[in-house]
C-alpha positions as CSV (number, residue, x, y, z in Angstrom):
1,X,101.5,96.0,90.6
2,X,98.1,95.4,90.2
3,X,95.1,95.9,93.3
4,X,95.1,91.7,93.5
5,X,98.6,91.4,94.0
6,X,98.8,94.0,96.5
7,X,95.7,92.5,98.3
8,X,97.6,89.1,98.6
9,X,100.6,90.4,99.7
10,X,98.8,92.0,102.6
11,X,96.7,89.5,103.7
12,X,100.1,87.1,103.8
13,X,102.0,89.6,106.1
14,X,98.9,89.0,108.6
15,X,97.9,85.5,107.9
16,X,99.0,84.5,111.4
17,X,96.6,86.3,113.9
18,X,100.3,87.0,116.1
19,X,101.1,89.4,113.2
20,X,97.6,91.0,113.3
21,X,96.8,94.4,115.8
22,X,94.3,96.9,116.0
23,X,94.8,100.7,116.8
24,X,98.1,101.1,115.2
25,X,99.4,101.2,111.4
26,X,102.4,98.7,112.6
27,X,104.5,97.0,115.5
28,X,107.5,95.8,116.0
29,X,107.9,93.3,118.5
30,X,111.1,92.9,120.7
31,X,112.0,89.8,119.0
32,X,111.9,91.5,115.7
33,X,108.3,90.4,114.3
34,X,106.2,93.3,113.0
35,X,102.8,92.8,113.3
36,X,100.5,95.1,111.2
37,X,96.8,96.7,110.8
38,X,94.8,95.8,107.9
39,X,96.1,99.9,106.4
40,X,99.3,99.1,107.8
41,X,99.9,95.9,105.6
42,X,98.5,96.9,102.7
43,X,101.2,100.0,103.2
44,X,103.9,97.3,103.7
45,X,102.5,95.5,100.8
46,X,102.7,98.2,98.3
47,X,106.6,98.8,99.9
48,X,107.1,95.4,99.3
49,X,106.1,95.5,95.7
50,X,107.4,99.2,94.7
51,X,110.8,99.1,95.4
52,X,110.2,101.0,99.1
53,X,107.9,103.2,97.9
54,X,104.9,103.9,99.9
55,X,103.0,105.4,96.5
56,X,100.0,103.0,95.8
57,X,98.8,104.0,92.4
58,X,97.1,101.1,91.8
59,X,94.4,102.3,94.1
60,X,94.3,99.5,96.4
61,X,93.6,101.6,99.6
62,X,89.9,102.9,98.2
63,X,89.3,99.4,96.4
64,X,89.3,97.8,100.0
65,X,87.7,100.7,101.9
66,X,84.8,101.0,99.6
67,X,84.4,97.1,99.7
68,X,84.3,97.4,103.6
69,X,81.7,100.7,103.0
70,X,79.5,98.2,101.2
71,X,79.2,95.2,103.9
72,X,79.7,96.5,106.9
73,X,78.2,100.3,108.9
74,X,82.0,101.2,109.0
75,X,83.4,104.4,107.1
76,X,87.0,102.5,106.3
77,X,89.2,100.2,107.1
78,X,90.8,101.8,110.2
79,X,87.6,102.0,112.0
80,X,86.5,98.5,110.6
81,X,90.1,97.3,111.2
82,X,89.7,98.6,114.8
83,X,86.3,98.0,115.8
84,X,85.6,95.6,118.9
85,X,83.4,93.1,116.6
86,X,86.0,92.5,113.9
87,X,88.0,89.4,114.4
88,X,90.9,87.7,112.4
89,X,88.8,85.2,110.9
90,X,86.6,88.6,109.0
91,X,89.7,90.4,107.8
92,X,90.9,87.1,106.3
93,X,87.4,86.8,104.5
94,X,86.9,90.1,103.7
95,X,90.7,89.9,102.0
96,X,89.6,86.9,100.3
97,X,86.8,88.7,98.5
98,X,88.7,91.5,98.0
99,X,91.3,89.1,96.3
100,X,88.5,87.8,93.9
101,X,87.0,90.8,93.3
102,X,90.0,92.9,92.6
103,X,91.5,90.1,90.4
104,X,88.3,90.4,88.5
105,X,88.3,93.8,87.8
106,X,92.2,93.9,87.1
107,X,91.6,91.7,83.8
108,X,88.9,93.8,82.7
């Protein structure tokens, strides 16, 4: 399980902006739809991938936060997950360069 793979599988569980929220790790809807933070579905992600298992050792949490640290005055990704100014449309992006980057430094 590599910081890539984790990456896409995230940003898939939150492609659609219905399954996007900010100020909570995860929710489930009453028709059954969860819909998750950026932390939250990179958690899910790593489940997903790890047979349940929340443990990320491919280090995918800090890989994303220190990207976030670099382009944007936010500490992490809950506060920049959470902040008023970011929209769907930037966590897709910022996923999207987290993909390339990550997929980059996984081969090396």
């Amino acid at each position: 399980m590599g910081r890539a793979e984790v990456l896409r599988e995230a940003k898939k569980l939150i492609q659609d902006p219905d399954h996007w929220v900010k100020g909570i790790n995860f929710y489930e809807r009453l028709n059954g739809e969860v819909a998750y933070c950026v932390r939250g579905a990179i958690d899910q992600a790593v489940k997903n991938l790890n047979n349940g298992s929340l443990y990320d050792w491919s280090g995918t949490t800090s890989f994303l936060g220190n990207l976030i640290r670099k382009q944007t005055l936010y500490g992490g990704i809950t506060f920049w997950n959470d902040s008023p100014v970011t929209t769907h449309e930037s966590v897709m992006k910022m996923f999207d360069e987290a993909i390339a980057l990550a997929e980059a430094a996984d081969q090396s």
